[in-house]
Each structure stands twice: as C-alpha cells, then as structure tokens.
N, C-alpha and C positions, 0 to 999 in steps of 0.2 A: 241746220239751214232749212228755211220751209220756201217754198216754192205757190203757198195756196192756191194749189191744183186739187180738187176733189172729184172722183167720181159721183156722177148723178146718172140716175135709173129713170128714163126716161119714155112712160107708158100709158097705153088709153087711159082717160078719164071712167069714170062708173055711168053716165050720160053723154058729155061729150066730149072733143076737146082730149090734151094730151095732160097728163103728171106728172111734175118733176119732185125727185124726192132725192136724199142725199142718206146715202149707209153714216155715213161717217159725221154729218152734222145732220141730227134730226129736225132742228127748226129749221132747218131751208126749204121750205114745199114752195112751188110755185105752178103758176099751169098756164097753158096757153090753146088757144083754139086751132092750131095746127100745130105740128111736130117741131117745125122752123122755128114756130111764136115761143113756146113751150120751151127750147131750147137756147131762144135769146132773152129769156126773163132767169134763168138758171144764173147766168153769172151775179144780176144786181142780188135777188135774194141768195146768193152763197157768201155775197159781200158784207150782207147786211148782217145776215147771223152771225160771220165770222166777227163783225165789229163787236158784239153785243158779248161776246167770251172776256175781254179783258177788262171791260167795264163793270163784267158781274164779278172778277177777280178771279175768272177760271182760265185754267193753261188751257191754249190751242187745242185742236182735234185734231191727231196725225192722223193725215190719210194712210189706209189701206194700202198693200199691193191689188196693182191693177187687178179687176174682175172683170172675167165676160159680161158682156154686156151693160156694163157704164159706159158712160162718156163723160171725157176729161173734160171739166169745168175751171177754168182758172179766174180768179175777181180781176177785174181793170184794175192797173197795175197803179194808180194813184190809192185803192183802196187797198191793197198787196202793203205799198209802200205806210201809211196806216195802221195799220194792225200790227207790222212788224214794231214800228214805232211805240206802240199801247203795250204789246206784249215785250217788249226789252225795256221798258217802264216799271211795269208789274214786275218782270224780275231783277230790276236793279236795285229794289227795296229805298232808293233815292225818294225825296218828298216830291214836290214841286217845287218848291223854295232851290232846294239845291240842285232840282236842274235846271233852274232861270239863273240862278248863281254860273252854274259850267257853263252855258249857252251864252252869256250876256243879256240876258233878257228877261224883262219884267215877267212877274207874276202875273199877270193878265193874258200874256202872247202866250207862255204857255197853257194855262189851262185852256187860252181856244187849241194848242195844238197838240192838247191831249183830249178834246172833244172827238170821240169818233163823227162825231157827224155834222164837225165844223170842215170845210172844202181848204187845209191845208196843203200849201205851195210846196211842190216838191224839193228843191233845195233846201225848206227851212227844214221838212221831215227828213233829209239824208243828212243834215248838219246835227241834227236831234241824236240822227241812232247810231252816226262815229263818234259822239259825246260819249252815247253810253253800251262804245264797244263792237257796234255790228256796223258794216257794209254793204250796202243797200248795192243790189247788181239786176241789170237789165238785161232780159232777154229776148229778143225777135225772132219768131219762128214761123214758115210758112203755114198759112191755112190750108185745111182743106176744101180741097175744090168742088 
C-alpha cells in the first residue's frame, strides 16, 4: 500500500529564497521565495516527479522512515490516485488493448487515462485500479495550524 507521502528537506537557498529537496525522490527540487512558498510548490513537484517513474518504467521510490527534520509532503490526491493507477499498469504486465477490453473501453479512453498528465476523472481511475486488483482509499486529516 503507498500512501505518497514523502519527506522533503526544506532549507535556505545559497542567495535567496528557500530549497526544497526530497532524500527519497531526487528530481523533485523546487524553491520558493519564502518558507510558506517553498513549501506549497513541494507537493506539485513531488507529483510531478512521482508521475514521470512509471512512464520511464521504473518502480516507485519507497519513502524512508521518518527523519528529523523533513516534512511530510503528500501529492493531491487526484495525482496519488494516478500514479497508483500508472504503477498497477506497469505491474499488471496487461497491454492496453486488454485493459480497454476489462474496462469496456476503447483504446483511445485508455491511453488518455494512462497519460500521466492527461486530467483523469476520479471514478474512471478507481474503476481502472479494481480492474487491475487495487483499492483506491481516501484519507482526511487535520492540517496543521
């Protein structure tokens, strides 16, 4: 079960402005000119790298046990719900053909909803990953304050 929550290391720039960087996924760097900025651009580029593993054909990056000083970084959960999708693809060894075949759905609908960075409708990507065996589950948790 992944949860893609990754620690990011979150520190001055070398001039200005803050650096986000990730242990566990090395292309996710982002920055931002305050701490705040710095830390709300942390979730798109962890989304973004995380998308770009199954389309190179590589397994996921399991995060680490928590380390002092990271902060838990989770992607918005429509691109959570994506990736799971991309990565229970990759390992279903299934074509595409055969999983428009299971789904009922042309070859067209799915290769947009195996594009990571086609804007797939959440129902059609939880219909996608009980086809091919996974559970797609939401979770709500208080921010902090």
């Amino acid at each position: 079960m992944s949860d893609f929550t990754f620690g990011a290391l979150i520190e001055p720039g070398d001039e200005a402005g803050f650096v986000v960087t990730f242990p566990d996924v090395p292309e996710a760097v982002t920055q931002g000119d305050t701490y705040e900025d710095a830390a709300a651009m942390a979730e798109e580029a962890l989304g973004l790298a995380l998308l770009s593993y199954p389309k190179r054909g590589l397994a996921l990056p399991v995060a680490r046990a928590r380390e002092r000083g990271l902060v838990r970084v989770p992607v918005a959960p429509d691109v959570a719900a994506k990736i799971a999708l991309l990565d229970a693809f990759r390992m279903s060894g299934l074509t595409q053909a055969e999983l428009a075949e299971r789904l009922g759905k042309d070859a067209r609908e799915v290769r947009r909803l195996l594009d990571p960075f086609h804007p797939s409708k959440l129902p059609a990507m939880t219909r996608a990953l009980a086809v091919l065996g996974i559970r797609l589950i939401v979770r709500a948790e208080k921010t902090a304050a």
